[in-house]
C-alpha angles and dihedrals in degrees: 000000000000111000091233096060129116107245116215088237075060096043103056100054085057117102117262082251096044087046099050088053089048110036093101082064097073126087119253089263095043092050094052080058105054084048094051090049091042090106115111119059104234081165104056132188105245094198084057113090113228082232136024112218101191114215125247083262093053094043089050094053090047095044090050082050101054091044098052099046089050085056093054 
């Protein structure tokens, strides 16, 4: 490992924007970390609802949906 480079103890205490800027800093291993742990969105999506409450139309197409691919 190079001395200059980001370790993934280091990375993860970056900011999401810091660490998309730095991640080719990381060594292979280190990367496969930071994917594996990439889990969470610390950086959501605000137009994007925490959950998602489908209306009684939506219900009813998946519903017909369901039903008609297990009687097949």
């Amino acid at each position: 490992m190079k001395n200059n480079q980001l370790t993934f103890k280091e990375f993860r205490h970056l900011p999401r924007s810091e660490q998309n800027n730095r991640y080719k800093e990381l060594s292979d291993h280190d990367k496969f970390l930071a994917r594996m742990n990439d889990w969470t969105n610390d950086d959501p999506n605000p137009d994007v609802p925490d959950v998602w409450e489908p209306s009684e139309k939506e219900v009813q197409e998946i519903m017909e949906i369901f039903n008609r691919e297990s009687s097949e």
